[in-house]
FITI-727680 format. One line per field, with one value per residue (C-alpha): residue number from 1; z, y, x; residue in one letter. Coordinates in steps of 0.25 Angstrom, whole numbers, plus 5000, padded with zeros to 4 digits. Example, Ala and Ser with C-alpha at 12.3 -4.5 7.8 and 13.67 -1.06 7.14 Angstrom:
// residues 2
nr	(1,2)
Z	(5031,5029)
Y	(4982,4996)
X	(5049,5055)
rest	(a,s)
***
This chain:
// residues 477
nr	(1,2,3,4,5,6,7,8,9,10,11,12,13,14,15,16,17,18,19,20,21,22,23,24,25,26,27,28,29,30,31,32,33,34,35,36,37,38,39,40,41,42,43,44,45,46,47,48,49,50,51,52,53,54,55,56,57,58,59,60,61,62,63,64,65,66,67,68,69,70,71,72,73,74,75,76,77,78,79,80,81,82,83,84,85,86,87,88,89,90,91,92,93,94,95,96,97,98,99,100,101,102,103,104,105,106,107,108,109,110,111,112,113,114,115,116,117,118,119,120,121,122,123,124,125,126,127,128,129,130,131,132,133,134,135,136,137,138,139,140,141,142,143,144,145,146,147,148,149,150,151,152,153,154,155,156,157,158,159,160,161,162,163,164,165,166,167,168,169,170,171,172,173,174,175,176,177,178,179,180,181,182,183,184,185,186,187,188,189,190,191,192,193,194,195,196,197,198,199,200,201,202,203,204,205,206,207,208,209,210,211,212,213,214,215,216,217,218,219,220,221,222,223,224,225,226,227,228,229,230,231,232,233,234,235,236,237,238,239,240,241,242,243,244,245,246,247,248,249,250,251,252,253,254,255,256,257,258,259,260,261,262,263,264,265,266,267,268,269,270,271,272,273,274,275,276,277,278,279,280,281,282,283,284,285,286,287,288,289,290,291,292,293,294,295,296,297,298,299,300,301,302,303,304,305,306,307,308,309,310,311,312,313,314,315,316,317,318,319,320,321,322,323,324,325,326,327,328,329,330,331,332,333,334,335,336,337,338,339,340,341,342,343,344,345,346,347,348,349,350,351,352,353,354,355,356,357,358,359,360,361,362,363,364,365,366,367,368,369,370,371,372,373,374,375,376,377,378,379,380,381,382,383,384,385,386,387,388,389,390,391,392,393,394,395,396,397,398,399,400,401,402,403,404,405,406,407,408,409,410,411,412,413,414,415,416,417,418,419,420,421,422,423,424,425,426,427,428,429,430,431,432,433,434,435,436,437,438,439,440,441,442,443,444,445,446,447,448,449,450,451,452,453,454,455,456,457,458,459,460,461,462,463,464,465,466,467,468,469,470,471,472,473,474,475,476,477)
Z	(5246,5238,5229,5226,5223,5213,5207,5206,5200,5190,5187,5184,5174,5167,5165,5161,5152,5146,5144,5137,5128,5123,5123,5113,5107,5103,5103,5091,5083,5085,5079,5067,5066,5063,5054,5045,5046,5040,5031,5025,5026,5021,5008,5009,5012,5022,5024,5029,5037,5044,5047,5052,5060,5067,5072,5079,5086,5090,5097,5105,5105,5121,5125,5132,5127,5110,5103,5097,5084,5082,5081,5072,5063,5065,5061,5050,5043,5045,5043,5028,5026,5027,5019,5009,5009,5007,4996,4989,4992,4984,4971,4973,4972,4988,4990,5001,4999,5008,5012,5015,5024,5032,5033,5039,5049,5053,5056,5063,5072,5077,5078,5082,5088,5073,5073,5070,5067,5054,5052,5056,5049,5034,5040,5043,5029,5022,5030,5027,5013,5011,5020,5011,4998,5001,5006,4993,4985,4995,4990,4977,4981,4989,4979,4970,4974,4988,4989,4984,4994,5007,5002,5003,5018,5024,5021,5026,5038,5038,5037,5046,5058,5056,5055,5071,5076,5071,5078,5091,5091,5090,5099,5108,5111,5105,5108,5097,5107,5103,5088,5087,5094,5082,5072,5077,5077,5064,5059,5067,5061,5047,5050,5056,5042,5034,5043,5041,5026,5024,5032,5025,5011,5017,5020,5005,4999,5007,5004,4989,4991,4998,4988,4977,4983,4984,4972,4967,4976,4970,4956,4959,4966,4956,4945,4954,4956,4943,4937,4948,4944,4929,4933,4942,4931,4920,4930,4930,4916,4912,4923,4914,4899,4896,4890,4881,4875,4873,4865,4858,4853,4846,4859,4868,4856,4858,4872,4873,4864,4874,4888,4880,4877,4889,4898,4891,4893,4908,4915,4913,4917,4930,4934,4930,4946,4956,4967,4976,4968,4969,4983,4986,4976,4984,4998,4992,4987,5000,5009,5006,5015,5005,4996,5010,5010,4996,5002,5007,4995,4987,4993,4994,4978,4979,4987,4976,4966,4970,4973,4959,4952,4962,4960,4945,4945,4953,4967,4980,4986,4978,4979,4994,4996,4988,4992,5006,5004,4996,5009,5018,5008,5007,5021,5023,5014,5022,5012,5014,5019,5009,4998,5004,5002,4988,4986,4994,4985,4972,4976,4976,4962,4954,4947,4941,4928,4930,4929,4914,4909,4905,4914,4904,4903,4917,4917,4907,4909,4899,4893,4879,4879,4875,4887,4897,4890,4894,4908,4911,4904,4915,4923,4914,4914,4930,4928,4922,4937,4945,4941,4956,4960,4962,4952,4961,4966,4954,4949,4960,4956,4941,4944,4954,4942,4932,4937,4947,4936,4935,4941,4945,4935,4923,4917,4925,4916,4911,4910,4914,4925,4934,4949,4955,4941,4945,4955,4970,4971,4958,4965,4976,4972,4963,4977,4986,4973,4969,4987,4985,4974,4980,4991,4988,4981,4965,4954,4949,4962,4977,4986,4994,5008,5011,5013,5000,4991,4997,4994,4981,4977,4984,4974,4962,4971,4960,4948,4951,4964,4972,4983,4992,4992,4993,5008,5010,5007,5016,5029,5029,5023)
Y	(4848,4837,4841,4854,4850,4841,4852,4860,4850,4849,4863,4864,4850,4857,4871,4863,4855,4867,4875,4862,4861,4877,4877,4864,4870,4884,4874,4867,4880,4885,4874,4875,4890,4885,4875,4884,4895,4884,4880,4893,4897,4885,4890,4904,4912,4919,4929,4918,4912,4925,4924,4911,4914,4927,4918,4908,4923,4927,4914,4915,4932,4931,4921,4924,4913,4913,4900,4897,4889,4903,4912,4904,4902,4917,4923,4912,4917,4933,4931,4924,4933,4946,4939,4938,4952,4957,4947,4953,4966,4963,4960,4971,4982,4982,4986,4980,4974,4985,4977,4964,4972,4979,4967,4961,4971,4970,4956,4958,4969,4959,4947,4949,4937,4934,4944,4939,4947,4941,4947,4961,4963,4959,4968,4979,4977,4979,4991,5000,4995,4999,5012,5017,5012,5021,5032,5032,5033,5045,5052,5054,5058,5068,5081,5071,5064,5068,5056,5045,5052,5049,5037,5033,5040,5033,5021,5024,5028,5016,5009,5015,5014,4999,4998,5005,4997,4983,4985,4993,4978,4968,4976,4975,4990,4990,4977,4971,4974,4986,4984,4976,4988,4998,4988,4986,5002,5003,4993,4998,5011,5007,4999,5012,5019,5009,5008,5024,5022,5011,5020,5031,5024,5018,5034,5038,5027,5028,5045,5042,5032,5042,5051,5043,5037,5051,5054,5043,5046,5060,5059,5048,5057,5069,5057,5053,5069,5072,5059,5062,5076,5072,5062,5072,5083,5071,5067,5084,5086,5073,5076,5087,5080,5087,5097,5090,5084,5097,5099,5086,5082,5071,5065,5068,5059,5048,5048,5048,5035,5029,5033,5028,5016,5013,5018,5007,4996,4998,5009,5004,4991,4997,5005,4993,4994,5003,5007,5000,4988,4988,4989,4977,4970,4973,4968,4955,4951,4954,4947,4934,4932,4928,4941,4949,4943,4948,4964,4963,4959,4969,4980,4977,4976,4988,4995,4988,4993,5007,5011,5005,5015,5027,5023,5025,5037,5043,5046,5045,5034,5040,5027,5024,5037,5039,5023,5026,5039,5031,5020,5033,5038,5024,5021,5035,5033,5020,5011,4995,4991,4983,4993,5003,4994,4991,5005,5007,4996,5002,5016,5012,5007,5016,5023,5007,5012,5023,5011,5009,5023,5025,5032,5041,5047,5047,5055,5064,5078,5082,5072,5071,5068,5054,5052,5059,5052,5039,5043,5048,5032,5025,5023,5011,5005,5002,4988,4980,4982,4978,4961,4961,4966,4956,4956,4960,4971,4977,4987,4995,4998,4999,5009,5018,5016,5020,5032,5038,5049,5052,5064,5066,5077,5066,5073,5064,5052,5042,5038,5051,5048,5055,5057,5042,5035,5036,5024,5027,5021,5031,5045,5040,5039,5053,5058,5052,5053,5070,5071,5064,5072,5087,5083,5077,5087,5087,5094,5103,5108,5110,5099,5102,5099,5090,5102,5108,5096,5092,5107,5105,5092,5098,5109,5098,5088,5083,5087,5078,5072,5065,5074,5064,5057,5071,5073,5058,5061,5074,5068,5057,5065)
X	(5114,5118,5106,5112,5125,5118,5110,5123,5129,5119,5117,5132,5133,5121,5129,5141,5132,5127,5141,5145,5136,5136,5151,5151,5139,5149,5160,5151,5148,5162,5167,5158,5161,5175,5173,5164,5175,5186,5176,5175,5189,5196,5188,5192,5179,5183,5175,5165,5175,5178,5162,5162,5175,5170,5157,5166,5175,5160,5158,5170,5174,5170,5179,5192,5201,5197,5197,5209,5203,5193,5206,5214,5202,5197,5212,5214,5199,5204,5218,5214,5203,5211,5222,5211,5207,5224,5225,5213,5220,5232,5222,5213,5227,5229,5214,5206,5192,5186,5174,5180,5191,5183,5175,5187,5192,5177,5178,5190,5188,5176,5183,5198,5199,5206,5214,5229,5243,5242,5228,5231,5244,5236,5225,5233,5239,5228,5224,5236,5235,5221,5223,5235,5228,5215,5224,5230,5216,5211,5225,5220,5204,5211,5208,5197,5185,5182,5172,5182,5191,5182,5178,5192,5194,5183,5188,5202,5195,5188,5200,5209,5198,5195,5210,5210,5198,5203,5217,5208,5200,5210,5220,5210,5205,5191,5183,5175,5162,5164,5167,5155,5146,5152,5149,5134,5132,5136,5127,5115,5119,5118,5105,5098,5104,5099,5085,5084,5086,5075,5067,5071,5067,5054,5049,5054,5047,5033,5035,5036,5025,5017,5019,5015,5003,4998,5000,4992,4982,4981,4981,4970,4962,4964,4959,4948,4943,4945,4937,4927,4925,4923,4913,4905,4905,4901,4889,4885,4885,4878,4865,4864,4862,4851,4858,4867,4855,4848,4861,4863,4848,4855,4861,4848,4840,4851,4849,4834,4834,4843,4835,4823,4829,4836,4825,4816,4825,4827,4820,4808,4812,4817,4804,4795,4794,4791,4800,4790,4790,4805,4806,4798,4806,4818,4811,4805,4821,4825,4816,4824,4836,4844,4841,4844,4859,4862,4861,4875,4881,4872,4878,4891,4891,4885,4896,4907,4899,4896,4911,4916,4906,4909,4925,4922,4915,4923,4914,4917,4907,4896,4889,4891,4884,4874,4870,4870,4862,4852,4850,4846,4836,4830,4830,4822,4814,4811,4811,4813,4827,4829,4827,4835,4846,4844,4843,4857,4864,4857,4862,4876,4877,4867,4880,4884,4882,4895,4904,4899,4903,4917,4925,4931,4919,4915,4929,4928,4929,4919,4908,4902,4888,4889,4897,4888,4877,4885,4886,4871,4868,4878,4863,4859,4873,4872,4864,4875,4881,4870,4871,4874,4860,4850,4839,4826,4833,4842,4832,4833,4848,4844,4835,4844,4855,4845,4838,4846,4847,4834,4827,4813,4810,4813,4825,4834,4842,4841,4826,4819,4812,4803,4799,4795,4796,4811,4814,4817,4831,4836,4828,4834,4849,4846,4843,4856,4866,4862,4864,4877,4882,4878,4885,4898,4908,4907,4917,4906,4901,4904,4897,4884,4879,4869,4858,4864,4861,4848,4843,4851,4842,4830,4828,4827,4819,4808,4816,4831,4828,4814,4811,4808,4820,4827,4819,4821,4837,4837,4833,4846,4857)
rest	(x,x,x,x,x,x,x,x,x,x,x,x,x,x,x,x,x,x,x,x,x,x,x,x,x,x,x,x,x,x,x,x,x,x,x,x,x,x,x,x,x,x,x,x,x,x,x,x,x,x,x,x,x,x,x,x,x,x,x,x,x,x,x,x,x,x,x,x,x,x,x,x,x,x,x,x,x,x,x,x,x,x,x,x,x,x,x,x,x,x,x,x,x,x,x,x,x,x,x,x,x,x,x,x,x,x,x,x,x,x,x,x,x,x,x,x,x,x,x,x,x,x,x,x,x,x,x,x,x,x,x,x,x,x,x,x,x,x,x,x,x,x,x,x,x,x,x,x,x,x,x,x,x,x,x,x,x,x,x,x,x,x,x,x,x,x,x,x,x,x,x,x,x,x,x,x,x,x,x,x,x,x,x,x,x,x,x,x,x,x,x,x,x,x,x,x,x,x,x,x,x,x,x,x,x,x,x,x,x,x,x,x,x,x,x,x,x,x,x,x,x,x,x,x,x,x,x,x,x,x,x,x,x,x,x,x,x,x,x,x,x,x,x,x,x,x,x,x,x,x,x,x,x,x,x,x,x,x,x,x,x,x,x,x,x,x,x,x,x,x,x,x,x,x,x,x,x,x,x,x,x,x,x,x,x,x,x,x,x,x,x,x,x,x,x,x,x,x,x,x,x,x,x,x,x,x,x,x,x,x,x,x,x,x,x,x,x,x,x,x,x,x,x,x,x,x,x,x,x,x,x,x,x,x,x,x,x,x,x,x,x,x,x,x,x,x,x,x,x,x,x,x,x,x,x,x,x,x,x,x,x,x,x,x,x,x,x,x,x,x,x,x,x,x,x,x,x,x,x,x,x,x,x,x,x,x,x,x,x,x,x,x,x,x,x,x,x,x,x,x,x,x,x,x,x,x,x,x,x,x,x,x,x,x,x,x,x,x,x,x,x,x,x,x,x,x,x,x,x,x,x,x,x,x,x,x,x,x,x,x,x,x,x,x,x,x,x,x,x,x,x,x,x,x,x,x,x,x,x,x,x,x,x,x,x,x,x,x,x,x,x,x,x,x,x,x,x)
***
């Protein structure tokens, strides 16, 4: 028993304790609310001594007997600053600064705890005085301006229900709960207004956004078909040269001396070997394991390379396809692994030469025969972008860049020639890239389908195309 009485004891010393120590700590903050309110009244800011005032009323609004010391700084602070406001009223011809007094009634109707006679009678004052001033100005917009004339009935009303609410809340008749609760409604109103606005302003913005990437997008596309269908139709009229040279005898001569010449300096150079030669050059440099680690990085420059010359020339992955057409008809044809994959890699890159042609003239609607005889030359350019390649390997891509052109018959381009003297990699690619083009969609004719465009090369097997590698191509597409 006399345990519990010293627990209770404690418990209760503890509460006291605590109570003490929260009521000095308010005591404390109260104290420094006032001292910061003289502070700023002394030097006649009032509008931030009223803020610092109407912290100290929130501390103590629920307390039934009000500090004395709260009141008489509360109702020195309002009473000084409406004086303030009727003061400014005499220099400004009896008008109100509108802000600043609904500002003040605001203040009021929540804290009217400061709320003196002294206070209400300036206040009422300057109500009747604003009132019958803006009656006065709605008088002469009665037959004018009819938006000048609301404008000054809605702030009458305005005024005239403040001037009710303030006298229902100090009288007592409407709590400031309840003023508070409006207050808050308004102002979640206008946040909701101004979050519908933002809103609203966001959706405009991403629409014209929208709107404009589309746009874009279009006249990129349109530019894109058009330049595209140029260079198709360029690539059509050049594989039939023939004929301006039959023409032109002059051109035809000019063009002779420079096959002849060029075909000295590098075609024969890249026939000194034989296919088979060739391919057990490539297995020998890939025997080693550190050779072996450099395919990775081949192809991947490969891949870089091969869409910067299909994103030049306008075609849609034309290297990716006709590569990955080229690895199925090597690896059905069962050749080494390794020179499958050279083959792949030199496939995707055996248009390089393109990126050395103007693209004005790969563009152009019409062609002079200069600038088709420019174009058809783009298959000697391709080797200044092979640094890449590793020596023992390159002329297996300078020869599918050199001869891809070349049909079995002799009257391909560049160097005329024929059947097998035309190196494997370059019938091959002839082969995969005619396939890709019959059945891809084209300005100057409708696309085919696959049986379509292996009948199509089928009837000039042995004149355009290797036979064998037609029937090779036929059993993986």
């Amino acid at each position: 028993m006399k345990n519990k009485s010293l627990l209770i004891a404690a418990f209760f010393t503890a509460a006291m304790v605590c109570f003490g120590t929260a009521f000095a700590q308010e005591s404390n903050e109260n104290e420094k609310i006032l001292e910061r309110t003289k502070e700023f009244y002394n030097n006649g800011n009032y509008a931030k001594a009223m803020d610092s005032i109407n912290q100290a009323i929130d501390l103590k609004e629920n307390q039934k007997a009000f500090p004395e010391n709260v009141r008489l700084m509360a109702e020195a602070v309002y009473y000084d600053s409406i004086d303030s406001l009727a003061k400014g009223a005499q220099s400004n011809g009896g008008r109100v600064n509108a802000k600043a007094f609904d500002n003040y009634i605001l203040q009021l109707e929540l804290h009217p705890q400061a709320a003196s006679q002294r206070i209400f009678t300036l206040v009422e004052t300057l109500f009747e005085n604003e009132l019958s001033a803006l009656q006065v100005e709605r008088q002469k917009h009665t037959n004018g301006n009819k938006a000048a004339w609301d404008k000054v009935n809605n702030r009458i009303e305005h005024l005239e229900k403040k001037q009710n609410e303030l006298f229902d809340v100090v009288s007592g008749r409407v709590p400031v709960a309840q003023i508070k609760l409006e207050i808050a409604k308004i102002e979640m109103a206008k946040k909701d207004r101004a979050l519908q606005i933002a809103v609203l302003c966001v959706g405009v913005l991403l629409i014209i956004v929208v709107v404009i990437l589309i746009v874009i997008v279009y006249k990129n596309y349109k530019r894109r078909k058009q330049a595209q269908a140029h260079f198709e139709t360029s690539m059509e009229v050049i594989s039939s040269m023939g004929k301006d040279f039959q023409e032109n005898p002059d051109l035809a001569a000019a063009a002779a001396a420079e096959q002849s010449k060029r075909t000295s300096l590098a075609t024969k150079a890249l026939l000194g070997k034989a296919d088979g030669e060739l391919s057990k050059q490539i297995m020998e440099y890939f025997s080693t394991v550190e050779h072996r680690k450099q395919l990775a990085d081949l192809q991947n420059k490969c891949f870089a390379l091969g869409d910067k010359i299909d994103k030049y020339t306008f075609r849609q992955r034309t290297s990716r396809k006709v590569s990955e057409l080229v690895l199925k008809v090597c690896n059905e044809a069962k050749l080494n692994h390794d020179v499958a994959l050279v083959c792949y890699c030199a496939s995707m890159v055996y248009d390089a030469g393109f990126l050395s042609v103007p693209k004005s003239i790969l563009t152009a609607s019409e062609l002079t025969m200069t600038e088709r005889q420019k174009i058809r030359e783009h298959v000697h350019s391709a080797a200044e972008y092979f640094d890449f390649v590793p020596e023992q390997i390159r002329p297996v891509f300078l020869q599918a860049a050199e001869f891809h052109h070349e049909n079995m018959d002799g009257k391909g381009y560049l160097a005329g020639l024929t059947g097998a003297n035309i190196p494997l990699i370059a019938r091959v690619i002839r082969v995969c890239e005619s396939y890709i083009s019959l059945t891809s969609k084209r300005a100057y004719r409708e696309i085919m389908d696959s049986d379509a465009a292996v009948k199509e090369m089928k009837s000039k097997a042995g004149v355009f195309y290797d036979p064998k590698i037609i029937d090779l191509l036929e059993k993986v597409i």
